[in-house]
C-alpha positions in Angstrom: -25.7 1.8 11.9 -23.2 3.1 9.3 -22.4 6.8 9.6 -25.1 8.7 6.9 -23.3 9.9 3.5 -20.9 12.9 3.8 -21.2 16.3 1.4 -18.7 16.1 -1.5 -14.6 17.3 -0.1 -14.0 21.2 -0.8 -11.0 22.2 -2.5 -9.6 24.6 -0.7 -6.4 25.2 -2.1 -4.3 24.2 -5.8 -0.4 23.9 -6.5 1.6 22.5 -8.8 0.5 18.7 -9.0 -1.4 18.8 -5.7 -4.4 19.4 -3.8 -5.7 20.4 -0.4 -9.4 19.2 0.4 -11.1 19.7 3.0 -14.8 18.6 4.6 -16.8 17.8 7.6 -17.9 15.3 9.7 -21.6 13.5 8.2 -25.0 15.0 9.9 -24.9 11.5 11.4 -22.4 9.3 13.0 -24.8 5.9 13.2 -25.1 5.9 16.8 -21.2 4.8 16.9 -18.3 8.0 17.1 -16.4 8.5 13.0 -13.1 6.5 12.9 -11.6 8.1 10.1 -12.1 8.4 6.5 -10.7 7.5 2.9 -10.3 10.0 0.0 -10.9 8.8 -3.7 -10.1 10.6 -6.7 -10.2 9.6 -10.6 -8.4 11.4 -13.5 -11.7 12.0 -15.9 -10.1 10.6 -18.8 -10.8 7.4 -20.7 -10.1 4.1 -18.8 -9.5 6.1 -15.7 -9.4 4.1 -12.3 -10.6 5.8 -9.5 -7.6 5.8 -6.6 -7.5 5.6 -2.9 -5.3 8.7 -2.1 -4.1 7.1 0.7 -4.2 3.1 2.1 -3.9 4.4 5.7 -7.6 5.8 7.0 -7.1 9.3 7.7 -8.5 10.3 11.2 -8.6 14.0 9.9 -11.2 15.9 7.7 -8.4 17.6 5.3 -5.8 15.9 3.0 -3.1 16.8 0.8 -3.2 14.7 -2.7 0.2 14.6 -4.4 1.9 13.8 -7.4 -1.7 14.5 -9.5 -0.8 15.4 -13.2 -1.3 19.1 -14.9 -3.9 20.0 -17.2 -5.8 16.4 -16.6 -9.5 16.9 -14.4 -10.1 15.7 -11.5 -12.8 14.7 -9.1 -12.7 13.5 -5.6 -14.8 11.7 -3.0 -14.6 10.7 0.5 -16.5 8.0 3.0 -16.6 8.1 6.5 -16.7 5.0 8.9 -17.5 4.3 12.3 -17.9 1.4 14.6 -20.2 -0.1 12.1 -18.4 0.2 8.4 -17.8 2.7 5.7 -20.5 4.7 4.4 -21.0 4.9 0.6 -18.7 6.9 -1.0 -19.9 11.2 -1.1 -21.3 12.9 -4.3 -18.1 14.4 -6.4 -16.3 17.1 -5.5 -16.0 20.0 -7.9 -14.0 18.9 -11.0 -10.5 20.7 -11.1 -7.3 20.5 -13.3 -3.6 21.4 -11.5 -1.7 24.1 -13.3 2.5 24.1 -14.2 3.5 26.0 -10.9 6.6 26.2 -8.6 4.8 26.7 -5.6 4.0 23.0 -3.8 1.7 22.7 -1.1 2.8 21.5 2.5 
């Protein structure tokens, strides 16, 4: 079985045109250990794509996202997979907009 759905990423932390987000491991695993997982976020303007923030699959549960553009809301998601596949994608994250800073997140 596929792992069950993970709760939305946290943001844990905002600067300049980037993101840390954070989250945990689903209740479940399907029977078969997590592998890694995928981060998705979408600019919530019109026409917007929704991106993979990264081809690689992370096997960590935090990520920085880069190069995201000020004053524009975002939202982000995640998936898990194991043995078995990806789960479907989580519920959104909190919406949040990156503010004109110096500071850049490492």
């Amino acid at each position: 079985m596929r792992p069950s759905e993970s709760a939305p990423p946290e943001i844990v932390e905002i600067s300049g045109a980037s993101v840390r987000l954070r989250w945990k491991k689903p209740d479940y695993d399907g029977g078969s250990p997590i592998c890694g997982y995928r981060v998705w976020y979408k600019a919530l303007v019109d026409d917007a794509t929704p991106v993979l923030a990264d081809p690689k699959i992370l096997d960590e549960e935090s990520m920085v996202v880069r190069g995201l553009q000020y004053e524009v809301p975002y939202v982000f998601r995640i998936n898990a997979i194991n043995g078995k596949g990806f789960r479907s994608w989580s519920l959104r994250s909190e919406e949040i907009k990156c503010k004109r800073s110096t500071d850049a997140l490492e």
